[in-house]
C-alpha positions as CSV (number, residue, x, y, z in Angstrom):
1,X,-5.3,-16.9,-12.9
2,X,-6.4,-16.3,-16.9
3,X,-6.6,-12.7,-16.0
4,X,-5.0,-9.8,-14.4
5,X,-5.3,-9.0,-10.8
6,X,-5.4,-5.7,-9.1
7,X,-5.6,-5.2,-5.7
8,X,-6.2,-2.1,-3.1
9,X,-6.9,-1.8,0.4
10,X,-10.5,0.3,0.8
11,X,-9.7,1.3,4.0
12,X,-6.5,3.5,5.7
13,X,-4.3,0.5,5.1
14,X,-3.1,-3.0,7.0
15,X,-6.4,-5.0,5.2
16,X,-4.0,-8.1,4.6
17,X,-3.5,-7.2,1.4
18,X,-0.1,-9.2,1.5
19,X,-1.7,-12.1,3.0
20,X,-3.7,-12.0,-0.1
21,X,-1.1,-11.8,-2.4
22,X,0.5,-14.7,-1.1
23,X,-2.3,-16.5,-1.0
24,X,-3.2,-15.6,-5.0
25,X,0.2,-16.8,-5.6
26,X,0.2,-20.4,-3.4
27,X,-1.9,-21.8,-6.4
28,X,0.4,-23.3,-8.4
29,X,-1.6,-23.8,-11.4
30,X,-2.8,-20.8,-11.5
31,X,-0.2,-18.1,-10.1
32,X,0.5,-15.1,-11.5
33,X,3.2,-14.4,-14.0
34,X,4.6,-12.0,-11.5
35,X,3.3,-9.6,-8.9
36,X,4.0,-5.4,-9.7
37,X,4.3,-3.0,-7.4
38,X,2.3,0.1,-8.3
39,X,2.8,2.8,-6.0
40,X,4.1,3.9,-2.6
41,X,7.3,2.6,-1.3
42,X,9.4,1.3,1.4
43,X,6.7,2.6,4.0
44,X,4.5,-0.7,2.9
45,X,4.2,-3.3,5.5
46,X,2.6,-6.3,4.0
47,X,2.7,-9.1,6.5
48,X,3.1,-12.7,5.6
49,X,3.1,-15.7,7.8
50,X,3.9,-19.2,6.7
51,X,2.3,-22.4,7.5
52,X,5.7,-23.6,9.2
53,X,5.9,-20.2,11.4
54,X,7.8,-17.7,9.2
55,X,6.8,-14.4,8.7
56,X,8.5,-11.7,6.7
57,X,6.9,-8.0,6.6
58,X,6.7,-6.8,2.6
59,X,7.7,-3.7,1.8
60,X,9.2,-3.6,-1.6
61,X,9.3,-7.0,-2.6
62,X,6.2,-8.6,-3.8
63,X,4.3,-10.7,-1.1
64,X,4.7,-13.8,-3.7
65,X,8.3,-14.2,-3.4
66,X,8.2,-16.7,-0.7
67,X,6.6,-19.1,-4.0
68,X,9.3,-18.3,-6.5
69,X,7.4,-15.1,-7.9
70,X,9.0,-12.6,-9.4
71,X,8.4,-9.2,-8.2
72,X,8.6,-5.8,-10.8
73,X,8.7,-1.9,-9.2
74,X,7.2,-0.5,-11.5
75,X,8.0,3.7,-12.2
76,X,4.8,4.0,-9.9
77,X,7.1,3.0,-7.0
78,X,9.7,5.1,-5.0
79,X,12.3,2.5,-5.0
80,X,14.8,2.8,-1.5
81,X,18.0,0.9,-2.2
82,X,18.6,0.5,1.3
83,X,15.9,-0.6,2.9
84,X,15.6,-3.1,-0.3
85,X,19.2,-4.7,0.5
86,X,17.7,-5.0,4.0
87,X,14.6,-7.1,3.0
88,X,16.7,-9.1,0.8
89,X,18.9,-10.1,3.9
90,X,15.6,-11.3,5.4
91,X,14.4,-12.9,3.1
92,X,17.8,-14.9,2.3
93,X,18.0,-15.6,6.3
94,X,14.1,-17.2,5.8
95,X,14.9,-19.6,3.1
96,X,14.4,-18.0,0.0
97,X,17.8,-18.6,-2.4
98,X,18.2,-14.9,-3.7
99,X,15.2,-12.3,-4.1
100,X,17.4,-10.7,-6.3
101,X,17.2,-12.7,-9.4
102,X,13.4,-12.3,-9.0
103,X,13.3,-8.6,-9.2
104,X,13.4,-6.5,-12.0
105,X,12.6,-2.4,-11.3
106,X,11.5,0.2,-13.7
107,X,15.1,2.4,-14.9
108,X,12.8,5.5,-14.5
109,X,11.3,5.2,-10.8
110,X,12.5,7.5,-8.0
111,X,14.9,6.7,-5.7
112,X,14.7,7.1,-1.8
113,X,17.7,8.4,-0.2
114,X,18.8,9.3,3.3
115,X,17.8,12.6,2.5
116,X,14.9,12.5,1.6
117,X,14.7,10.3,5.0
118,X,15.9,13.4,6.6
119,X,14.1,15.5,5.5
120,X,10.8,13.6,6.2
121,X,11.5,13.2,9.8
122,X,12.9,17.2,10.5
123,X,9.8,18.2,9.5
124,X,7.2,15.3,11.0
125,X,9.2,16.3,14.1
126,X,9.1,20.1,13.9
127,X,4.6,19.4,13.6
128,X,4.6,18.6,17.1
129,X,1.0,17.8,18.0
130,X,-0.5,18.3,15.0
131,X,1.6,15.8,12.8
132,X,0.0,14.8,9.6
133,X,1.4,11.0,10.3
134,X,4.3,9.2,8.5
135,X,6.3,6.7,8.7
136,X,9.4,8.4,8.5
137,X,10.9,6.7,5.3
138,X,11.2,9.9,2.7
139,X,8.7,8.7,0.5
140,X,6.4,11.5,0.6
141,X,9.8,14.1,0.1
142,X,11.0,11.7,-2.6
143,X,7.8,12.8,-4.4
144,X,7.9,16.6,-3.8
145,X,11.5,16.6,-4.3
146,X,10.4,15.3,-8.0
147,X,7.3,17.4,-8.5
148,X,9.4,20.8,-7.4
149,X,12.9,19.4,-9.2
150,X,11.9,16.8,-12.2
151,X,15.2,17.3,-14.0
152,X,16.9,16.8,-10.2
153,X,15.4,13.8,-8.4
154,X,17.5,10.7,-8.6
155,X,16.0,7.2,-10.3
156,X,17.1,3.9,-10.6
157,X,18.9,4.5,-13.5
158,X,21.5,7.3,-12.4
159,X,22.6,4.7,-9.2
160,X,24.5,2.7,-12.3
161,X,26.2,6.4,-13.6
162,X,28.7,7.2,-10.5
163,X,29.4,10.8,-11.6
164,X,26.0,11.7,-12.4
165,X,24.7,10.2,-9.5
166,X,27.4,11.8,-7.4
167,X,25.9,15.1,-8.5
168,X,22.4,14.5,-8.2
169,X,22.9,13.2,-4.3
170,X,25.1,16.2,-3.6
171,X,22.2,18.8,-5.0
172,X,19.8,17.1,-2.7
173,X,21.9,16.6,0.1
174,X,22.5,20.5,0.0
175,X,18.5,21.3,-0.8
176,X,17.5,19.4,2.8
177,X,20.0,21.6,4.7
178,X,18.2,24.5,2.8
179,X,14.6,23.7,4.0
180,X,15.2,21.9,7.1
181,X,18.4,23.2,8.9
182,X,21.7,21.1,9.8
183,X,20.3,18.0,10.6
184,X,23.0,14.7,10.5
185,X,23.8,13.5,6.8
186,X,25.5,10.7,5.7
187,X,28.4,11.4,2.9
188,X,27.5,12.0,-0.8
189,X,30.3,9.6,-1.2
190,X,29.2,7.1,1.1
191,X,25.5,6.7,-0.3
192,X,26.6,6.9,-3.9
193,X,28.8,3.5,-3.0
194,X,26.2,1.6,-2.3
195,X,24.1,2.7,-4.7
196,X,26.3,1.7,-7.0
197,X,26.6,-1.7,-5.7
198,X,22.9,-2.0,-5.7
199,X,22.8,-0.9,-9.8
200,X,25.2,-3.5,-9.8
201,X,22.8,-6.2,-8.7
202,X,19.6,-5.5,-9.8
203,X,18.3,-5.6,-12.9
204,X,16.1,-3.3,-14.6
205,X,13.2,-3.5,-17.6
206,X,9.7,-2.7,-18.5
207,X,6.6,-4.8,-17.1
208,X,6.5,-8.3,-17.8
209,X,4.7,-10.3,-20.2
210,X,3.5,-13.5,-21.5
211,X,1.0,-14.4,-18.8
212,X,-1.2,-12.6,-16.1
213,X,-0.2,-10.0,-13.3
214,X,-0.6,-9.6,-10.1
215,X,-1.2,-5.9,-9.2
216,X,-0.4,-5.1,-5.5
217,X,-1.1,-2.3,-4.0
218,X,0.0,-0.2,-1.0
219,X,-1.6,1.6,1.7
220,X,-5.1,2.4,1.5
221,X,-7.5,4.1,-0.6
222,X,-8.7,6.3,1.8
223,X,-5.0,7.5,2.3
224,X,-5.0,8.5,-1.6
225,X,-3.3,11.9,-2.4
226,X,-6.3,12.9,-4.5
227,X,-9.7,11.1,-2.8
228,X,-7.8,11.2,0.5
229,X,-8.7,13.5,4.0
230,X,-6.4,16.3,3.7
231,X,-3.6,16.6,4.9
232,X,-3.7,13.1,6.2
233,X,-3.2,11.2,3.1
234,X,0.0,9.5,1.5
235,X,2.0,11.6,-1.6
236,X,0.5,8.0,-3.9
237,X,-1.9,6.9,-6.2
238,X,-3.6,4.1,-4.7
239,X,-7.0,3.3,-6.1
240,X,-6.5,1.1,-9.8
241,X,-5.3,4.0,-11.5
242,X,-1.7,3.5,-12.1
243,X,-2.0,-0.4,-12.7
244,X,-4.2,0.5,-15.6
245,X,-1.9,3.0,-16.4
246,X,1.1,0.2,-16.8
247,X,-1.2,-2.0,-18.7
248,X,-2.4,0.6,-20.9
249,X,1.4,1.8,-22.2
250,X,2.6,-2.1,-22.7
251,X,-0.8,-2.6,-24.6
252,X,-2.7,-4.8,-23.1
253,X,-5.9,-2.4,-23.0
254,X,-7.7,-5.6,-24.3
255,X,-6.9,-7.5,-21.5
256,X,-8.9,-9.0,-18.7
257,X,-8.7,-7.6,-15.4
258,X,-10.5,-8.0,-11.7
259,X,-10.5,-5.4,-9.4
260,X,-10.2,-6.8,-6.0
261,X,-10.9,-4.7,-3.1
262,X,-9.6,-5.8,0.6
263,X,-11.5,-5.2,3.9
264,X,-10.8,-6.2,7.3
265,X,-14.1,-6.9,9.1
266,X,-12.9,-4.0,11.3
267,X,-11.4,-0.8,10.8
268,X,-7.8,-0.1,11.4
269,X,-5.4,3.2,11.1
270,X,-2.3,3.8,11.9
271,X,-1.1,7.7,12.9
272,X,-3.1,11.1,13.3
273,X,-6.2,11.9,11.0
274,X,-9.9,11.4,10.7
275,X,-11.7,7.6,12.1
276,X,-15.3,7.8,12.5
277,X,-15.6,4.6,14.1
278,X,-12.6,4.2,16.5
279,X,-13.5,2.5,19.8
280,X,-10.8,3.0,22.2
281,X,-12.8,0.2,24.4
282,X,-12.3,-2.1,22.1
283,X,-9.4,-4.9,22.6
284,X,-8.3,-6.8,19.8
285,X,-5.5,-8.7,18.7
286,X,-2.8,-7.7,16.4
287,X,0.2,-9.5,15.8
288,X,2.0,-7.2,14.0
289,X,1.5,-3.6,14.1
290,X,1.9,-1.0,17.0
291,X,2.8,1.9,18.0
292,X,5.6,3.4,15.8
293,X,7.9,6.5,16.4
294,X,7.0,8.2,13.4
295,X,3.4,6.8,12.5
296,X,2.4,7.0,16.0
297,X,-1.0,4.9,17.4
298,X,-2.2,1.7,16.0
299,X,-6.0,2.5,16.1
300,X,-9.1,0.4,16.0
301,X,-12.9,0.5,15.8
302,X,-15.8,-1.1,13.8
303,X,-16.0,-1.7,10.4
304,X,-17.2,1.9,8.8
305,X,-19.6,1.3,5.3
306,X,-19.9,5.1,4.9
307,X,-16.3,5.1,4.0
308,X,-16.5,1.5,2.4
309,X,-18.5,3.0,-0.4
310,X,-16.8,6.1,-1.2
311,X,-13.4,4.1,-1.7
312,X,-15.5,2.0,-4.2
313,X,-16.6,5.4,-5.3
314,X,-12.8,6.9,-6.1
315,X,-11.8,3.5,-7.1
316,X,-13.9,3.2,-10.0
317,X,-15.9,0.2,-9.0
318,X,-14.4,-3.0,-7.6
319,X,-15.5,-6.3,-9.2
320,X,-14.7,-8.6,-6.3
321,X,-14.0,-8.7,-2.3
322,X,-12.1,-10.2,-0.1
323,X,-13.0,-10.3,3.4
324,X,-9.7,-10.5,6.4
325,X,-9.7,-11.7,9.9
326,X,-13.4,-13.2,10.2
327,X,-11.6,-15.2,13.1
328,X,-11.5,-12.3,15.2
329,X,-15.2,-11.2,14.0
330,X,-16.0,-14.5,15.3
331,X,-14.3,-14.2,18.7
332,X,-15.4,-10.9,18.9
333,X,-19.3,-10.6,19.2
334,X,-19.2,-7.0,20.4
335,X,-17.6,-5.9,16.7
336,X,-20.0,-3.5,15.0
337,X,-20.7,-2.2,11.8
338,X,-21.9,1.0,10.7
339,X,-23.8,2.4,7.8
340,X,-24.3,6.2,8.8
341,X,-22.9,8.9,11.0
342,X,-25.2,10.9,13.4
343,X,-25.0,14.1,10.9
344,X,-25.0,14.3,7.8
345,X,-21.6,14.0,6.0
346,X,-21.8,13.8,2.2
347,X,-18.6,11.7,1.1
348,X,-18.3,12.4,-2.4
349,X,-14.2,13.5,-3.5
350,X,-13.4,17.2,-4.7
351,X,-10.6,19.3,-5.0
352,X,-7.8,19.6,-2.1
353,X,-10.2,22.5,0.1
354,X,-13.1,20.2,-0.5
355,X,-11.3,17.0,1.1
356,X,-9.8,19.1,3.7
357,X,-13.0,19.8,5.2
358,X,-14.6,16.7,4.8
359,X,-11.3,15.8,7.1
360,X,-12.4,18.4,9.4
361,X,-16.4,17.4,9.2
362,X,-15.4,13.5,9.8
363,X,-13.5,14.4,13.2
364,X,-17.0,15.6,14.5
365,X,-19.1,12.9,13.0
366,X,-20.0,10.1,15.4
367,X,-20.7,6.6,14.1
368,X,-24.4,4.9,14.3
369,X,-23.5,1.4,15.3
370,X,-25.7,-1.8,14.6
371,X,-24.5,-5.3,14.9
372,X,-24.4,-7.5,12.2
373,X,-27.8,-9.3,10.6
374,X,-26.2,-12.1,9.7
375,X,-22.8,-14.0,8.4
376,X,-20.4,-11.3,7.3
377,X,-19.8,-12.0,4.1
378,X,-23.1,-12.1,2.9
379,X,-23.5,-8.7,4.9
380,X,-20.8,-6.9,3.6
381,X,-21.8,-7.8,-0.1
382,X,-25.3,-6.9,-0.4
383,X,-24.5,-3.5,1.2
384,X,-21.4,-2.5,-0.9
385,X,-23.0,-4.2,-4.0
386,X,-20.0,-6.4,-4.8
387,X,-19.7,-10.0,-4.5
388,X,-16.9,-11.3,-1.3
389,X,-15.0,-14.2,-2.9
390,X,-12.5,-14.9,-0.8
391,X,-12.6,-14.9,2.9
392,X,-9.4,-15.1,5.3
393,X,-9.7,-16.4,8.9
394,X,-6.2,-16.3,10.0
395,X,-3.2,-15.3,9.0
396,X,-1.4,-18.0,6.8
397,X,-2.5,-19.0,2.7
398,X,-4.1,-21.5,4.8
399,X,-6.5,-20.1,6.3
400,X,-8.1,-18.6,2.6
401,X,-11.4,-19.7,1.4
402,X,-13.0,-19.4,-2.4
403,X,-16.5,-18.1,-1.7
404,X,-17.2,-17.7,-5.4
405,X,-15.0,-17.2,-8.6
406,X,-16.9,-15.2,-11.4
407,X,-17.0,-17.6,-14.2
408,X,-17.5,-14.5,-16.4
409,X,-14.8,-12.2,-17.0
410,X,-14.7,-8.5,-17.3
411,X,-13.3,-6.4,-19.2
412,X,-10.7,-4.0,-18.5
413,X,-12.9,-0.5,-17.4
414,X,-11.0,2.8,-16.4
415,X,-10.7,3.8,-12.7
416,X,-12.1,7.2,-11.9
């Protein structure tokens, strides 16, 4: 890599952009300088499987580590100390010497609390059938919390000031029993402990230099809070926007950057919300999402284009594509694609009313399907307009193939 990397998921999420990641970073002459974390939170589940058989779901940790790469959370991410002493356990238990001395996190991003865990799931649960789909883990009420109380919401840098911390836990903790009744809480005490511990062990700084990044994304950009399908979108940025952002304020606005965009070469989502193309007949394998308590259904139908475009609408543009699981495209003839709805459904982002009813206009729409004219790759390109240069037929960096590497690079350009 001679450039930075960014990288988002143009779908509702579980593209492989981990498997990517890892991939990017297997290439020892040219991996990244470290991989950043640029929005969501301990919600991510970025699968990786070794050659040898391990495999180690990402969530805060950057999908690299398993190659020595350090990892920064940037102030884009809602950092949650305890799920992040969980992963490190993992990690330790696979192999990997200590995670810890690879990390470094942003003083000023939010921290995710049992409250804010609390919170999330009192009122998921109190939805009933018309959920919105989570996955339970207080990152969207660690954002509101901070939109609603700036001077309030706890960041990484209060869990190394016990009384201040103290203080900010025990406003919260008091808050969720305001808006969602007596619901079981762990002591202020108790959380501030090992919080402390965690400020402890981790160390914090801005975003590294002195070679190229590796910007990995979370979720999906057709989750986005803004471009999203109200109210079934995530409370996070996740076109380009915030890695520009970073590299904008440590000034490296000069910089070259790709803009890689991840599809699977069918569509996925997990939870409640709009999917045009869902095929409840179709039977596919997948090793390592289901059914969860909180995001409910694994869903999965053809590959939708419609939606394809507008997320390389929102995002800006994407310079390059890669392409996942073309081994179960090949195993699975009956795998569609399609490139317009039976009405008319203008995709084109708007304020919050406006995405709310194209939410409401996309649960009527009905896919036209077509099979594919042709080898994938080639298929996918020509009708998004943007060249797929990597390829992924299983799940290990193994199993990655180099279509074709620009040998010009681009500039830096703005997402929308």
């Amino acid at each position: 890599m001679d450039e930075h990397v960014i990288i988002a998921d143009l779908g509702y999420g579980d593209s492989g952009k981990g498997t990517i990641v890892d991939w990017l970073c297997s290439r020892k002459k040219d991996a990244p300088h470290a991989v950043v974390r640029y929005n969501g939170g301990a919600q991510a589940g970025h699968n990786v499987v070794t050659p040898d058989g391990r495999h180690h779901t990402f969530a805060q940790f950057g999908a690299g580590t398993f190659w020595g790469v350090p990892t920064f959370l940037s102030r884009f991410m809602m950092v949650d100390p305890l799920a992040l002493i969980t992963e490190h356990a993992h990690l330790r238990w696979l192999g990997t010497a200590d995670p810890f001395e690879l990390l470094t996190v942003a003083p000023d991003a939010l921290v995710t609390t049992p409250y804010h865990k609390a919170a999330n799931r009192a009122r998921e649960r109190a939805r009933g059938r018309n959920r919105h789909g989570s996955c339970g883990m207080g990152v969207g009420e660690t954002a509101s919390y901070a939109i609603s109380h700036p001077a309030a919401a706890p960041r990484v840098a209060d869990c190394g000031s016990p009384r201040s911390l103290r203080l900010l836990l025990r406003r919260l903790r008091e808050w969720v029993i305001d808006e969602v009744g007596p619901v079981p809480l762990p002591a202020v005490d108790d959380v501030a402990d090992v919080f402390g511990a965690f400020a402890l062990r981790v160390r914090t700084g801005r975003l590294p230099s002195g070679g190229p990044l590796l910007f990995e994304g979370a979720q999906g950009v057709l989750l986005d809070e803004v471009y999203g399908f109200h109210p079934y979108t995530t409370w996070s940025t996740t076109t380009f926007m915030n890695a520009f952002t970073l590299l904008d304020e440590a000034g490296a606005g000069a910089g070259d950057v790709r803009r890689l965009g991840v599809l699977r070469t069918y569509g996925t989502r997990h939870g409640a919300g709009p999917f045009v193309t869902e095929d409840a007949k179709l039977s596919l394998p997948e090793r390592h999402n289901d059914t969860g308590e909180w995001q409910g259904a694994f869903r999965v139908g053809h590959l939708d284009l419609v939606a394809a475009r507008y997320a390389v609408q929102v995002c800006g543009g994407v310079d390059e594509l890669a392409l996942t699981h073309l081994d179960v495209a090949d195993e699975h003839p009956e795998l569609r694609v399609c490139r317009a709805y039976d009405q008319p459904v203008r995709l084109t982002p708007g304020d919050r009313p406006h995405q709310a009813d194209l939410a409401r206009r996309l649960a009527g729409a009905r896919p036209i399907l077509e099979p594919v004219p042709g080898p994938w790759p080639a298929f996918v390109a020509d009708e998004l307009g943007v060249p797929v240069t990597v390829t992924s037929s299983g799940p290990t960096w193994l199993d990655k193939r180099v279509r074709r590497i620009p040998r010009v690079s681009r500039k830096m350009a703005r997402a929308a």
